[in-house]
C-alpha positions as CSV (number, residue, x, y, z in Angstrom):
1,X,-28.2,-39.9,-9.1
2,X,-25.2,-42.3,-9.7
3,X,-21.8,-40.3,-9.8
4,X,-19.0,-42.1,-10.2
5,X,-15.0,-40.7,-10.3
6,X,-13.4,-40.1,-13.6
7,X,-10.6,-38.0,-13.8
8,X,-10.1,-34.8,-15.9
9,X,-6.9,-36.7,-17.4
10,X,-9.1,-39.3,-18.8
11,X,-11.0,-36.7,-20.9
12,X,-9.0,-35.8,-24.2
13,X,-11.8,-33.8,-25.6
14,X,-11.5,-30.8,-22.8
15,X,-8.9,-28.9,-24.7
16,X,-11.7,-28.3,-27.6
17,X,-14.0,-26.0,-26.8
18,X,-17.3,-27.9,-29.3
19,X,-18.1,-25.8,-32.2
20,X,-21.8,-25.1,-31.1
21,X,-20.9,-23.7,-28.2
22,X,-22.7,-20.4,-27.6
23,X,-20.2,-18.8,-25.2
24,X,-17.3,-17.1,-26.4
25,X,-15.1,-18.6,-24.1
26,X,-11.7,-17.2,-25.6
27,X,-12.4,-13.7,-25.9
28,X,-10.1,-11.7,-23.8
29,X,-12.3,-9.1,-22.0
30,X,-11.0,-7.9,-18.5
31,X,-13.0,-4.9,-17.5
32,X,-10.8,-3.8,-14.5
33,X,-8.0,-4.1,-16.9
34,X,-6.4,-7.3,-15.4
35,X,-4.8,-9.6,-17.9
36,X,-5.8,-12.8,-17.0
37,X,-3.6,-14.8,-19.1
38,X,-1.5,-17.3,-17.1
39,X,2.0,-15.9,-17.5
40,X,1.2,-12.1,-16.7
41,X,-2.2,-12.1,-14.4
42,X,-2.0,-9.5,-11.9
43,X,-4.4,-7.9,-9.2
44,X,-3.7,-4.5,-9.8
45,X,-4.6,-2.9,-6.0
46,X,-5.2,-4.9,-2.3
47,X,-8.5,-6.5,-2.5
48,X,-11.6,-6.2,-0.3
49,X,-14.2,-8.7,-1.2
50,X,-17.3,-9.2,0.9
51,X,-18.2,-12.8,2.4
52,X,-21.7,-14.0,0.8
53,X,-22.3,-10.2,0.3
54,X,-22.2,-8.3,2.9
55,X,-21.1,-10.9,5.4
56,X,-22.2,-14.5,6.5
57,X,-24.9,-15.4,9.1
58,X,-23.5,-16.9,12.2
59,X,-26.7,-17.1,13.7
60,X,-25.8,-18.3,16.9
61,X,-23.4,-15.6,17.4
62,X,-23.9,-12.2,19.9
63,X,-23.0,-10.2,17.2
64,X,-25.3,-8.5,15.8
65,X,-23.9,-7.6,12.4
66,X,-23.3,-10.9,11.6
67,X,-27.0,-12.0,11.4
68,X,-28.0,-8.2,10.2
69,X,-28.4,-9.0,6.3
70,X,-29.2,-12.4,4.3
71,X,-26.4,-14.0,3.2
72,X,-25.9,-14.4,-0.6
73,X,-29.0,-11.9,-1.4
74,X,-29.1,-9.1,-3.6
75,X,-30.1,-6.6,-0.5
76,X,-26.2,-7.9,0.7
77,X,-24.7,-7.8,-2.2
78,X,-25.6,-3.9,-2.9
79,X,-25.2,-3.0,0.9
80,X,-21.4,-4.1,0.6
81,X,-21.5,-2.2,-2.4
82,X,-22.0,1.1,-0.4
83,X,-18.9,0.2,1.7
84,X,-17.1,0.3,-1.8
85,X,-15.6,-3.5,-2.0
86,X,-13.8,-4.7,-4.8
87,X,-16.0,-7.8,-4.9
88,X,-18.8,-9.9,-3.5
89,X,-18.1,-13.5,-2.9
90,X,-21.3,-15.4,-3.3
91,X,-22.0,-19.8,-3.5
92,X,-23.2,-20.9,-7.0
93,X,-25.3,-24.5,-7.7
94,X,-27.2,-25.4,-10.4
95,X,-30.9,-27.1,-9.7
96,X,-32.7,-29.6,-11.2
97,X,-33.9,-27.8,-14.3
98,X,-30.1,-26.7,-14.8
99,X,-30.7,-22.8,-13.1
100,X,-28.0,-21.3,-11.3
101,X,-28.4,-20.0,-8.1
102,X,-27.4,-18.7,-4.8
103,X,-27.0,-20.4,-1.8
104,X,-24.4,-22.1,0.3
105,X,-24.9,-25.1,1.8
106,X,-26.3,-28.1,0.3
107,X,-29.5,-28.5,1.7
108,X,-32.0,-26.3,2.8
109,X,-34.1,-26.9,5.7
110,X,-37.8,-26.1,6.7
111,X,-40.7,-26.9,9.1
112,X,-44.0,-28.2,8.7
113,X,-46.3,-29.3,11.0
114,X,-43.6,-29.5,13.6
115,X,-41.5,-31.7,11.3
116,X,-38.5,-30.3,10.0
117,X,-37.0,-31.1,6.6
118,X,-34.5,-31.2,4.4
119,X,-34.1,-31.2,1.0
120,X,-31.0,-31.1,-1.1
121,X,-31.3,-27.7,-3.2
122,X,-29.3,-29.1,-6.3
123,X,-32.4,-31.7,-6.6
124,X,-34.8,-28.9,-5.4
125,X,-36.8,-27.5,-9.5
126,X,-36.4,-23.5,-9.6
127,X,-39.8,-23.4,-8.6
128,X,-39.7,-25.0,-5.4
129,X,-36.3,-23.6,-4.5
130,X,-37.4,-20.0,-4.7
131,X,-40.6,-20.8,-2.6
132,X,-38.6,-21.0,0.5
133,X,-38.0,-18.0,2.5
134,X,-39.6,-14.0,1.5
135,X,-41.8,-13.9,-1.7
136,X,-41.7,-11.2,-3.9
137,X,-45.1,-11.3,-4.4
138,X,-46.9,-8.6,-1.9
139,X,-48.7,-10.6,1.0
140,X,-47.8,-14.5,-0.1
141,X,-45.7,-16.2,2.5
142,X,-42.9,-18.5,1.9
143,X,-41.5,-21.4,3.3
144,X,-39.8,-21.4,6.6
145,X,-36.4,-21.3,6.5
146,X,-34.3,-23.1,9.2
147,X,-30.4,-23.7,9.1
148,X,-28.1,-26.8,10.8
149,X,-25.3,-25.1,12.5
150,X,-22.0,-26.7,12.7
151,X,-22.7,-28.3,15.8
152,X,-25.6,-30.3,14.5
153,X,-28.7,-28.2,15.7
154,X,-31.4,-26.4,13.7
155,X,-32.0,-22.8,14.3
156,X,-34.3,-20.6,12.7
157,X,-33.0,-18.6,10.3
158,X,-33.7,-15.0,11.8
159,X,-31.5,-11.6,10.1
160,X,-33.0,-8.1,10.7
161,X,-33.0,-7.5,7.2
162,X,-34.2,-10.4,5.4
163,X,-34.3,-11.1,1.6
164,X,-35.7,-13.3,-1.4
165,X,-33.5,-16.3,-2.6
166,X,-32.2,-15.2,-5.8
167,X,-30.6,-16.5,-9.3
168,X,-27.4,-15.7,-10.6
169,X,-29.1,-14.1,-13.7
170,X,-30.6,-11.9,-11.0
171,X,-27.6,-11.5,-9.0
172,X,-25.9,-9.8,-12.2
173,X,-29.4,-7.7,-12.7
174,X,-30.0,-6.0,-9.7
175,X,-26.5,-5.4,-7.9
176,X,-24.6,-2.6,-8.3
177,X,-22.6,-2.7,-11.6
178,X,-19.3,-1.6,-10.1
179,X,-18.9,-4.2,-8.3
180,X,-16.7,-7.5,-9.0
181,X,-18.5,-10.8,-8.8
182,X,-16.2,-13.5,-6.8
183,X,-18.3,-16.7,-7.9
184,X,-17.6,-20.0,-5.7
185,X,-18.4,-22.9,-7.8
186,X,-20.0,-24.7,-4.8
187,X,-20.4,-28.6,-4.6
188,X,-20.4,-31.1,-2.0
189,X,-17.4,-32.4,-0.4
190,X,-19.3,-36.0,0.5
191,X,-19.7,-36.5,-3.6
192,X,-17.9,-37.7,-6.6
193,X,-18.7,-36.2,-9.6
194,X,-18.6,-37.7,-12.6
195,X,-16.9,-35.7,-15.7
196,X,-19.8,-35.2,-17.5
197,X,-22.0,-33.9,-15.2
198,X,-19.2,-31.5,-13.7
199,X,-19.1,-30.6,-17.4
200,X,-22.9,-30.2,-17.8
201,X,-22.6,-28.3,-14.0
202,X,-20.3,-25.7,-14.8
203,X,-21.6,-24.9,-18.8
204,X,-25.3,-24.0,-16.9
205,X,-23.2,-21.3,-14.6
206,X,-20.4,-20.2,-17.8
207,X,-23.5,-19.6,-20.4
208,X,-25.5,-17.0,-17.6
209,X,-22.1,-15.5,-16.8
210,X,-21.5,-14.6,-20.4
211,X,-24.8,-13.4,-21.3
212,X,-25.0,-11.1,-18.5
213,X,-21.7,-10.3,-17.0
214,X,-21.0,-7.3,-19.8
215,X,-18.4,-5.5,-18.4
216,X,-18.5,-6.8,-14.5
217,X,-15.5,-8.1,-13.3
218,X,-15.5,-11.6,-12.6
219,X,-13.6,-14.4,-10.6
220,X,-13.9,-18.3,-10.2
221,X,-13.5,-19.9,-7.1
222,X,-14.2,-23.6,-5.9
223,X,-12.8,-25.9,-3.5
224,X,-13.2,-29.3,-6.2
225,X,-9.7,-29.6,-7.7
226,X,-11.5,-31.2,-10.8
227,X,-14.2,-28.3,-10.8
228,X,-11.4,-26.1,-10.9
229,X,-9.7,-27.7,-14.0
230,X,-12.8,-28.0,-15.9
231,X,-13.6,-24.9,-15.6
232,X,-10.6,-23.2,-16.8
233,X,-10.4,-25.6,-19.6
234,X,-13.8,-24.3,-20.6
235,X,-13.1,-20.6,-20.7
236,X,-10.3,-18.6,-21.1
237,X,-11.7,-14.9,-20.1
238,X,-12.1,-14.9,-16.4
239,X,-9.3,-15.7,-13.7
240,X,-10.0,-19.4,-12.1
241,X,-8.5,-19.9,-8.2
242,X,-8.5,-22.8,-6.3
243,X,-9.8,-22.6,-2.7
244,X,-7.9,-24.4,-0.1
245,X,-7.7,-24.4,3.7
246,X,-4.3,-25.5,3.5
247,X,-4.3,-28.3,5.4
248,X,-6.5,-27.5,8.5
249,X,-8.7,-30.4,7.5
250,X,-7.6,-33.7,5.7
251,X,-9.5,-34.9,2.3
252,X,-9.0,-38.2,0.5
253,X,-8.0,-36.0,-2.2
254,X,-4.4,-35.0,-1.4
255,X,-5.3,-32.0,-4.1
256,X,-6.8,-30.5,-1.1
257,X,-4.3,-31.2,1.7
258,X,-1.8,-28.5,1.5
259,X,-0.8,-25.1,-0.1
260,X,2.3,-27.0,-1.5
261,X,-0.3,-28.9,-3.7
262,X,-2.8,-26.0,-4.3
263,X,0.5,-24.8,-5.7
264,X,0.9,-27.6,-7.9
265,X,-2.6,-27.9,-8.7
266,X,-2.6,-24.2,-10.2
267,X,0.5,-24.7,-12.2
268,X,-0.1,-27.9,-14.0
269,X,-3.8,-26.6,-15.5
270,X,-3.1,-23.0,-15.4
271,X,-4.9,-21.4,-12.8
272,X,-4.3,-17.7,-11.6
273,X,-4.5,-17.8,-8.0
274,X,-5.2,-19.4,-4.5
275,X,-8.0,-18.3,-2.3
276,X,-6.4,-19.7,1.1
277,X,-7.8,-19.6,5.0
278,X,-6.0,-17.0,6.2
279,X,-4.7,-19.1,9.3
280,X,-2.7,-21.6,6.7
281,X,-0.5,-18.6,5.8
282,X,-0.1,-17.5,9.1
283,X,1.2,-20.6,10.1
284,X,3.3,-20.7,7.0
285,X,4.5,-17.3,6.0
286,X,6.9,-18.8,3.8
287,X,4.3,-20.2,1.2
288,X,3.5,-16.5,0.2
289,X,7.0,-16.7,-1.2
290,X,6.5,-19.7,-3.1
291,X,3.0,-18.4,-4.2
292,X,4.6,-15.4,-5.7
293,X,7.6,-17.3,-7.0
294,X,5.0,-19.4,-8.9
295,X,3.6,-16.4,-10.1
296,X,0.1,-16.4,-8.4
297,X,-1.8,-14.7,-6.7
298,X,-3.2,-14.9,-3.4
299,X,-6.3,-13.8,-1.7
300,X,-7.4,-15.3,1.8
301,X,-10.5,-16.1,3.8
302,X,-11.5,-16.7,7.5
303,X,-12.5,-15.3,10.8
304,X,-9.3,-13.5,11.2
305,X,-10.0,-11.2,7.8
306,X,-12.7,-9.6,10.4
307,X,-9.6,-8.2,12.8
308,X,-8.2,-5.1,10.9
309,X,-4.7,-5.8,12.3
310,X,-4.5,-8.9,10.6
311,X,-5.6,-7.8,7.1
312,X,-2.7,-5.2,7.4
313,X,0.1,-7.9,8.5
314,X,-0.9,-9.7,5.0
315,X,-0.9,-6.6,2.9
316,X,2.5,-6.6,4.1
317,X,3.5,-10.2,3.8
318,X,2.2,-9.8,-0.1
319,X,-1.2,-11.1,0.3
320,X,-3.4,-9.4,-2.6
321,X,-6.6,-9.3,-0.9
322,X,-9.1,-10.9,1.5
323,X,-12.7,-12.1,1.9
324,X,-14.0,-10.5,5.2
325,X,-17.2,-10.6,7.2
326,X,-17.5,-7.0,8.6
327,X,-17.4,-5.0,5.6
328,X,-17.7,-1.3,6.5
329,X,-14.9,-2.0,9.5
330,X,-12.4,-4.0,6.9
331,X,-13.2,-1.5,3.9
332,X,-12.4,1.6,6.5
333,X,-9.5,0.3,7.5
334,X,-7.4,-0.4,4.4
335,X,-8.7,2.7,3.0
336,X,-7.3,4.7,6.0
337,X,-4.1,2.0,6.7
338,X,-2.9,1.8,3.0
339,X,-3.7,5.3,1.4
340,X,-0.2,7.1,0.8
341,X,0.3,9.7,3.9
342,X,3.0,12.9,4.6
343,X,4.5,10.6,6.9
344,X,5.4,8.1,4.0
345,X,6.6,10.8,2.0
346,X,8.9,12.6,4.5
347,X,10.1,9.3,5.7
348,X,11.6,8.3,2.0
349,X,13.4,11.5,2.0
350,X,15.1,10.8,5.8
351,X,18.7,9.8,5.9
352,X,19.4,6.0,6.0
353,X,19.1,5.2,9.9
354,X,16.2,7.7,10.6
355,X,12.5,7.1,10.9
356,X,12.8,3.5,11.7
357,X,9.3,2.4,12.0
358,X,7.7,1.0,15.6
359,X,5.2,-1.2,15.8
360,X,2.1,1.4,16.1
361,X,-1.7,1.4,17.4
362,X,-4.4,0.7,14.7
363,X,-6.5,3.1,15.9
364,X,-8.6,6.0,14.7
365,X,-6.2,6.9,11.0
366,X,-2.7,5.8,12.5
367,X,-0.9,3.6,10.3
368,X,1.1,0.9,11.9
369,X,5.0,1.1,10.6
370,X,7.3,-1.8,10.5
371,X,11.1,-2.0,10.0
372,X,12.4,-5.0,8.1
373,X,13.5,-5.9,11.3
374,X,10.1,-6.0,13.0
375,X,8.3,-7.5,10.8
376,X,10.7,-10.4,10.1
377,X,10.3,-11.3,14.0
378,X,6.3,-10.8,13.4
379,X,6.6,-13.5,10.8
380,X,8.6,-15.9,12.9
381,X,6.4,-15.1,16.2
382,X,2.9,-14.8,14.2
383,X,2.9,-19.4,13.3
384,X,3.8,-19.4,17.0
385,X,0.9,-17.8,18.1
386,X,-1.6,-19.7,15.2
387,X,-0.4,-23.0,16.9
388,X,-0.7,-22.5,20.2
């Protein structure tokens, strides 16, 4: 397919929702309660959300839990849903025959013969993308399924607990109601969309998403700045953030480059928030500031949400919530590290001077304490350590 760049600005006709339209894109339906109109959207409690489910697959890694459950499956998405997470984050794209569905990178790779394959799964028919990996059907095999790793080889895609590929009309069927839907609108960084077919992209996802979200919660992610713009043009109901990296990698588009213009990027089309890699805000603690000046709000991603120490130092910086990997360690500790305690309560009634917090051991129920003191020199020493 030919794509060529057009820019949202070029497109008058994205402020008018057409009249035909079957999605009632300007109801104002919240079910957490969150009013996600620009001005006023707020995240009303600290955020647990879990990566692709129940975590990613690093399948070259020694650790077993992250290779113990399909990514993006519904089997994930319900066994985070036991470690009672806020959300599940999860990669939508939209095949051939205009179906949503859930996978993450943008092509999918198999074996045959001894040849191995790829095939790009936004050109891939329904059909043939669900014939890759576990049937449902009892006793018809799929598809092998192998992955590229960073590094450039292809490794069989082994988890102990593997599942069926799924659709996002499935995804909203079969996992646990309670649970918040984070939905990455994923596309490739290599291509450049043209308008219409962002358009055409993102009404196949927003018509399943209002048919069958009901009273789900529901945010919109996506790295593509015009992605982004479209899509929160399109429908005012559910929050739209803009995922960034903040700067760890360069892009062409300087929408991408920086928090500063994430920042930007979210004011000028009304976005709610900024999903940021967690190491950006390290190294910058004084964007969180800015974030919240601009009335944002801020959720991270990365390795680091996986270290329980770290996800405490951004509840106290004012980060709103994270995306994390190991779900039943990260959902333990914030329930034990930010549930009120005697000690908070006796402490607000000492005199001024007395029960100056020390930095404390994260370990077992103990609740780390900070002065303002401390933790001003743990944001001045914490970019110190990122960079080195």
């Amino acid at each position: 397919m030919a794509l060529k760049a057009v820019h949202v600005s070029d497109v008058p006709c994205l402020d008018q929702v057409p009249e035909n339209t079957s999605l009632g894109l300007y109801s104002t339906r919240f079910s957490t309660g969150v009013d996600v109109g620009r001005s006023s959207f707020r995240i009303p409690n600290f955020l647990v959300i879990g990566h692709r489910g129940s975590g990613m697959n690093m399948l070259q890694s020694s650790d077993r839990r992250m290779k113990a459950i399909k990514e993006n499956s519904i089997r994930s998405f319900n066994a985070a849903a036991e470690f009672s997470v806020d959300f599940v984050e999860f990669d939508v794209q939209v095949t051939k025959d205009d179906v949503p569905v859930i996978f993450h990178d943008n092509f999918i790779f198999s074996e045959e013969n001894g040849v191995v394959y790829e095939k790009r799964v936004t050109e891939l028919l329904l059909s043939d993308f669900l014939r890759y990996g576990p049937q449902r059907e009892p006793g018809k095999a799929g598809k092998s399924m192998l992955r590229k790793t960073k590094d450039g080889r292809i490794v069989n895609w082994n988890v102990e607990a593997d599942d069926c590929l799924c659709t996002l009309k499935e995804a909203f069927e079969k996992t646990t109601p309670s649970v918040g839907f984070n939905i990455e609108l994923k596309l490739d960084d290599n291509i450049v969309y043209a308008q219409e077919h962002l358009v055409h992209v993102l009404q196949a996802i927003l018509e399943v998403v209002f048919e069958y979200a009901k009273d789900r919660p529901i945010i919109f992610s996506t790295f593509q700045p015009d992605a982004a713009q479209l899509v929160r043009k399109l429908q005012s109901t559910y929050p739209v953030f803009f995922l960034t990296n903040g700067g760890s990698e360069l892009y062409h588009d300087v929408r991408r480059n920086s928090l500063e213009e994430a920042i930007k990027l979210c004011l000028e089309n009304g976005l709610q928030g900024i999903v940021s890699e967690v190491k950006a805000i390290f190294r910058n603690p004084a964007a969180v500031t800015k974030i919240k000046e601009a009335k944002l709000s801020l959720l991270t991603y990365g390795q680091l949400n996986n270290v329980a120490e770290a996800v405490y130092m951004q509840h106290l910086m004012g980060v709103e919530g994270v995306i994390v990997d190991l779900v039943k360690e990260i959902t333990e500790a914030v329930s034990d590290l930010m549930k009120p305690s005697k000690e908070d309560d006796e402490e607000e009634s000492l005199p001024e001077g007395e029960g100056v917090g020390v930095v404390g051991q994260m370990a077992g129920k103990s609740k780390p304490q900070f002065s303002q003191r401390e933790l001003s020199f743990l944001l001045k020493l914490i970019p110190e350590l990122i960079h080195s």
